[in-house]
C-alpha positions as CSV (number, residue, x, y, z in Angstrom):
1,X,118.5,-84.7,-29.0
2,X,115.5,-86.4,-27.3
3,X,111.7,-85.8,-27.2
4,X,109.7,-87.1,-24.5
5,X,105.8,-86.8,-24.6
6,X,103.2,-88.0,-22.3
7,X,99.4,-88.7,-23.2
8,X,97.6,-88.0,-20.3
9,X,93.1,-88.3,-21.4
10,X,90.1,-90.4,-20.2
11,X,88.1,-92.2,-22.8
12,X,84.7,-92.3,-23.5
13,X,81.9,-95.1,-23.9
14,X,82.8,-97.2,-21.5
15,X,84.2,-100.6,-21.8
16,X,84.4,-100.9,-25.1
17,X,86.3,-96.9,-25.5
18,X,88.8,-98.3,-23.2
19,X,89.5,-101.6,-25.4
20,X,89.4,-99.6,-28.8
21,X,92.0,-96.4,-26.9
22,X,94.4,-99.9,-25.4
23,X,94.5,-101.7,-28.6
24,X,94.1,-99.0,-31.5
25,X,94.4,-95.4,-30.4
26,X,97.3,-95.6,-28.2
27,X,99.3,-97.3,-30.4
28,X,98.8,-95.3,-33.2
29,X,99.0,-91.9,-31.3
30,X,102.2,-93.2,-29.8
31,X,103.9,-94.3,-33.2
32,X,102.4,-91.3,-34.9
33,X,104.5,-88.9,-32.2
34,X,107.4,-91.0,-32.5
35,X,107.5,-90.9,-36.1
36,X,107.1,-86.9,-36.3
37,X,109.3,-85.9,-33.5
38,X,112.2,-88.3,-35.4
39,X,111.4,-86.4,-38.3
40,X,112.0,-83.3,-36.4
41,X,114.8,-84.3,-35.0
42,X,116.6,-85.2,-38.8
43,X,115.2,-81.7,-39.5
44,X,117.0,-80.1,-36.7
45,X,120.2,-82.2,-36.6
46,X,121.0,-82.9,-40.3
47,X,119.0,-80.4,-42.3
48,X,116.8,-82.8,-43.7
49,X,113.1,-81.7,-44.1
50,X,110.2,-84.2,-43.6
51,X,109.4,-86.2,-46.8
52,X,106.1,-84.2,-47.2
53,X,107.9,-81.0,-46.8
54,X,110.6,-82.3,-49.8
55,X,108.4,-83.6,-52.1
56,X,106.0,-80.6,-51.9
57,X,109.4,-78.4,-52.7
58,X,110.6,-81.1,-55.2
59,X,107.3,-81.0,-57.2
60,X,107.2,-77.0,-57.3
61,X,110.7,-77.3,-58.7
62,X,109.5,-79.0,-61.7
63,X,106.3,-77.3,-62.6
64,X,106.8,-75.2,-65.9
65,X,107.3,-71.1,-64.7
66,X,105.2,-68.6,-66.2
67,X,107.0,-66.8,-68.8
68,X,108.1,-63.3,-67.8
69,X,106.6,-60.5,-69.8
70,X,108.2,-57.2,-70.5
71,X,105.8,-54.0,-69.6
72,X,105.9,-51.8,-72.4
């Protein structure tokens, strides 16, 4: 399976938008899609859920359940 996404914007403030978008915000916007469309793809491919999405059901796993109480 492959994922393919284009980033297609104009910045703002001038010069120094375009210098902070080519060094910082395209990099990061680029990893940051990478990163989540490989989780997806583990997701979809090998039943693995993202890391947030495991711990967050690991955690509820282990908090102490409410005791049931019989209705009289």
């Amino acid at each position: 399976m492959k994922f393919i996404t284009w980033f297609d914007y104009q910045t703002r403030y001038g010069f120094v938008g375009k210098v902070v978008d080519k060094i910082l915000f395209r990099p990061l916007i680029g990893w940051a899609t990478a990163w989540s469309f490989d989780a997806l793809k583990r997701w979809l491919e090998k039943g693995q859920p993202p890391l947030p999405t495991a711990l967050l059901a690991q955690a509820a796993r282990e908090l102490p359940q409410p005791e049931a109480h019989e209705h009289e």
